[in-house]
C-alpha positions as CSV (number, residue, x, y, z in Angstrom):
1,X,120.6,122.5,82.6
2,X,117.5,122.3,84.4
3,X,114.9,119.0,83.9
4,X,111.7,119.9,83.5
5,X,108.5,117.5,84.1
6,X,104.9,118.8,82.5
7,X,103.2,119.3,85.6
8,X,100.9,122.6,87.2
9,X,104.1,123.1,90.0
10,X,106.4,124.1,87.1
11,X,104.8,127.4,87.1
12,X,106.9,130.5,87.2
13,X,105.8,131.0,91.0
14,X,106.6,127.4,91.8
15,X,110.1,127.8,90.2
16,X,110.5,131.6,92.0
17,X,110.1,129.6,95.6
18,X,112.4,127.1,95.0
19,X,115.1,129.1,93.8
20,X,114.5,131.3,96.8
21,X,114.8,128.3,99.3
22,X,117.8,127.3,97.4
23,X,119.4,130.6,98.4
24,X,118.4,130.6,101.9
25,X,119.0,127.1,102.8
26,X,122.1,126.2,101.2
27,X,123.6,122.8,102.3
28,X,120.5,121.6,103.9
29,X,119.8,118.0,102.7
30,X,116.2,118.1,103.3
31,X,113.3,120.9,102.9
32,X,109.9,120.6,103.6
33,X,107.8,123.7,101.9
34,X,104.0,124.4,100.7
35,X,102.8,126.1,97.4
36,X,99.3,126.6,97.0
37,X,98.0,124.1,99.8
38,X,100.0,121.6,99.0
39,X,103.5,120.0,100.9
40,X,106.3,119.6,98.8
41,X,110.1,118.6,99.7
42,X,113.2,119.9,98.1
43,X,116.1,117.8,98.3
44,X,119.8,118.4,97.8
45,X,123.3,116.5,98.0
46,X,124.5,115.2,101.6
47,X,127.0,117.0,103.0
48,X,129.6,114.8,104.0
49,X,132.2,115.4,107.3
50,X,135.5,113.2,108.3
51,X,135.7,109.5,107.0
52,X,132.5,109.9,105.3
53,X,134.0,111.8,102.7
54,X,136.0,108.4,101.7
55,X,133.7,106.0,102.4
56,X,130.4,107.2,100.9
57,X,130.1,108.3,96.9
58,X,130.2,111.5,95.2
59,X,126.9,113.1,96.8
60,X,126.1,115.4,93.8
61,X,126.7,112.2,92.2
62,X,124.3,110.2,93.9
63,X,122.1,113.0,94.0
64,X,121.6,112.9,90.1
65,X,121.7,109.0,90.5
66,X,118.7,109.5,92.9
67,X,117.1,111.6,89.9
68,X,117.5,109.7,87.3
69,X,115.9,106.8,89.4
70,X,113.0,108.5,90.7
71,X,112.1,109.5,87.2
72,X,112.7,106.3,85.8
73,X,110.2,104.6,88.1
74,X,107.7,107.7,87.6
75,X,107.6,106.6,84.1
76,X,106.8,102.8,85.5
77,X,104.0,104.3,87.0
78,X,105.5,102.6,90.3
79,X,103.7,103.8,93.8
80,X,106.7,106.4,94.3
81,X,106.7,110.3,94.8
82,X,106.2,112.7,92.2
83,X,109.3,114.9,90.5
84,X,108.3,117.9,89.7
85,X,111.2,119.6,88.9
86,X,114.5,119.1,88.8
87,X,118.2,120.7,88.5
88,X,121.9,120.7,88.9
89,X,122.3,120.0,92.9
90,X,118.6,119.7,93.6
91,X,115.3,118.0,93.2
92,X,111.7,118.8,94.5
93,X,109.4,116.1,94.9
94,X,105.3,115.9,96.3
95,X,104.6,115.0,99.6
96,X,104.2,110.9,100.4
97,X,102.1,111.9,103.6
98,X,103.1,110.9,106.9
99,X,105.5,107.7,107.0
100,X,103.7,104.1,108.6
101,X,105.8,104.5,111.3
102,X,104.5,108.3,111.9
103,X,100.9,106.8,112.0
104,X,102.0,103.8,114.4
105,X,103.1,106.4,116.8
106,X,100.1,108.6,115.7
107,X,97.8,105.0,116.2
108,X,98.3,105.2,119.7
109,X,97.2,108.7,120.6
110,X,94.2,108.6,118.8
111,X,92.5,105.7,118.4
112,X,90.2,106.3,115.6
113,X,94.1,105.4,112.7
114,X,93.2,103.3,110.9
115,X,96.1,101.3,111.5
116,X,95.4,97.9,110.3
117,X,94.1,99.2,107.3
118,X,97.8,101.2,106.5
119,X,99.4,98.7,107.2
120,X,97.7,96.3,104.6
121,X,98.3,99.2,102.1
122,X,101.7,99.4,102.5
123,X,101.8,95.5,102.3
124,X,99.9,95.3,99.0
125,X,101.8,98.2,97.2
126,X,105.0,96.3,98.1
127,X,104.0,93.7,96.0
128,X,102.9,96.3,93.5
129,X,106.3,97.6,93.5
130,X,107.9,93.9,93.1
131,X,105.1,92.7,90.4
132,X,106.5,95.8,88.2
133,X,110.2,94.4,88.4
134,X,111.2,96.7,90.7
135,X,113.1,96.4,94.5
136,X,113.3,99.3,97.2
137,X,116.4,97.8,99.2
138,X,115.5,99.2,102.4
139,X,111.5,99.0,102.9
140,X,111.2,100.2,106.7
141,X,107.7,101.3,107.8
142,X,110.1,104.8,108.3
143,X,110.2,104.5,104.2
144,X,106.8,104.3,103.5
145,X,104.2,107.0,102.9
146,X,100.5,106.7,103.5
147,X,98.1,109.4,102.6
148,X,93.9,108.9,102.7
149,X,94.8,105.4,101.3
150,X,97.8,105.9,99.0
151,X,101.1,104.7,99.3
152,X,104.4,105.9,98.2
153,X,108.0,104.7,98.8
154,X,110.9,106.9,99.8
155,X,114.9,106.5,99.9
156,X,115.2,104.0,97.4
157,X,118.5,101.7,97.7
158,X,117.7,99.4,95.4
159,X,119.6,101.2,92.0
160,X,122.4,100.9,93.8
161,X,122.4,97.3,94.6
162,X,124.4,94.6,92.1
163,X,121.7,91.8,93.3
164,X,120.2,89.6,91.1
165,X,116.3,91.3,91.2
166,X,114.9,88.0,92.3
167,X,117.2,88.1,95.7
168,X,116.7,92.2,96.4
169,X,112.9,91.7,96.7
170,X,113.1,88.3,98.8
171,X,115.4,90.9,100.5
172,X,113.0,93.8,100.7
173,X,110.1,91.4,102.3
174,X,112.0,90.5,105.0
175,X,113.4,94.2,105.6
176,X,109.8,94.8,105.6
177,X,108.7,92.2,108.2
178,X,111.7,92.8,110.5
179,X,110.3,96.6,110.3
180,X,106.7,95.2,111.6
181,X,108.1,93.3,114.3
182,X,110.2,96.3,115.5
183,X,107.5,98.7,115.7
184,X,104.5,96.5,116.6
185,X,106.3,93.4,118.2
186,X,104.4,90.2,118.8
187,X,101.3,91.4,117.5
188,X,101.0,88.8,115.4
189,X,97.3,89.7,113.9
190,X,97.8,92.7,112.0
191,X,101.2,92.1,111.2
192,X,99.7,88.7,109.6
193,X,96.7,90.5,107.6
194,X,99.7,92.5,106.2
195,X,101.6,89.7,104.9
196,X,98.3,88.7,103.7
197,X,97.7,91.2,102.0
198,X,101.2,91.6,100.6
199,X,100.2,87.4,99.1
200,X,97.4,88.2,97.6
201,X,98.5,91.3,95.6
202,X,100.8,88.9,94.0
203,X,103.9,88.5,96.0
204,X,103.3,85.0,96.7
205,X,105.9,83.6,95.1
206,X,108.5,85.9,96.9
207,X,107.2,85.1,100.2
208,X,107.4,81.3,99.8
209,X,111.1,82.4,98.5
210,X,112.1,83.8,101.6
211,X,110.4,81.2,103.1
212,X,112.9,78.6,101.5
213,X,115.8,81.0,102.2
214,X,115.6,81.5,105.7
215,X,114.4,77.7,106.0
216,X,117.8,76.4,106.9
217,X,118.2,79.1,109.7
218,X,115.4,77.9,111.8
219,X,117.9,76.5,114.0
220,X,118.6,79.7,115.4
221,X,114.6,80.0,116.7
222,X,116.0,78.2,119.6
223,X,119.0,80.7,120.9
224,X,117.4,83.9,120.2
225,X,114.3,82.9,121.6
226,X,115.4,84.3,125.2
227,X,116.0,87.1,123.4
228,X,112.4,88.0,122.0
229,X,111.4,90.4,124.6
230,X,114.7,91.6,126.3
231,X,116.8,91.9,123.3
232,X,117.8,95.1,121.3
233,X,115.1,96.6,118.9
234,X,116.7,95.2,116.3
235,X,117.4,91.8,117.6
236,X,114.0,90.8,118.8
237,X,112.7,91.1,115.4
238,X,114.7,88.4,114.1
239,X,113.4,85.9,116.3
240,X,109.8,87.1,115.2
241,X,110.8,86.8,111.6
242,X,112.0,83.0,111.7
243,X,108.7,82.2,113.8
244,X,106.4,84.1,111.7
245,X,107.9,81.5,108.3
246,X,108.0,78.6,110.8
247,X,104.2,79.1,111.4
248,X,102.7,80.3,108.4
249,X,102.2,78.0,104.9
């Protein structure tokens, strides 16, 4: 039975080029489309191949899980794509814009991004997102959409997570940072105006949380220091993470 949300794109039309998308792109995961000027993605259950049919869950399953948790945050008026329409095996969402780490890339072609600016975005709307009780589980800059000053969050984890909520969003901040550290590296400016910003929108407290938490790893700093400009992409940025809580109040 199909879900319906009041919106213009529910329009016969609208409906008419989804259904003919669903025909012609059956078992693709992931559609981008535009209807009257506007971007729009339709989404449908992973396909899954080999082991991954045993180790991953029901994907029409967590498809309507995905639904049902979109929605729900819609309703919390939480910085997160619109659903505008929804069905057995599908769901059609509007377009977040281009992801942070799109414009990071994008930032150094042209030089006119404002880059420091989407970044601090991102950072206050993640404490927007935590002030409303909500985590994202996996808050990469790949995650994040930014559009003319807008934010939106994609591929949220965090429904499926048994976490306490307190320890998913100390969680989510440090996904965050580790994600500023492997896109920007040492650039220690910006990526401190973001957690700035992410402060004073009200995730104070968390940040002096994960502060406390990864307090008794500093011992580490030491050993992965060599490792802060040669290591793997996703090794340097734990060095970065530990010095950025060891030098910041």
């Amino acid at each position: 039975m199909e879900q319906e949300i009041s919106t213009p794109e529910t329009s016969a039309a609208f409906k008419a080029m989804v259904a003919e998308i669903l025909a012609t792109h059956q078992g693709h995961r992931v559609v981008p489309f535009d209807f009257e000027g506007r971007r729009y993605w339709l989404k449908q259950p992973e396909r899954l191949e080999g082991a991954m049919k045993f180790l991953k869950d029901n994907p029409g399953k967590a498809l309507q899980t995905e639904i049902r948790a979109l929605q729900t945050l819609n309703k919390k008026r939480a910085p997160v794509p619109n659903v505008v329409l929804a069905g057995e095996g599908y769901f059609v969402i509007e377009d977040a814009g281009k992801t942070v780490s799109d414009w990071w890339h994008l930032s150094h072609q042209d030089g006119s991004v404002p880059f420091d600016d989407i970044l601090s975005d991102s950072a206050a709307a993640l404490a927007e997102l935590h002030s409303l009780e909500i985590a994202h589980g996996r808050p990469a800059l790949r995650d994040i959409g930014w559009q003319g000053g807008a934010v939106k969050f994609i591929d949220f984890e965090a429904h499926q997570r048994q976490q306490d909520m307190a320890s998913q969003q100390r969680r989510d901040l440090l996904v965050y940072l580790h994600s500023l550290y492997r896109y920007l590296g040492p650039e220690h400016e910006p990526i401190t105006r973001a957690m700035q910003a992410y402060r004073e929108a009200g995730g104070e407290p968390i940040w002096q949380a994960a502060k406390r938490k990864l307090a008794p790893w500093q011992w580490l700093r030491p050993l992965l220091k060599p490792f802060r400009r040669i290591g793997g992409r996703d090794l340097k940025p734990l060095y970065w993470v530990l010095w950025h809580f060891h030098n910041h109040r």
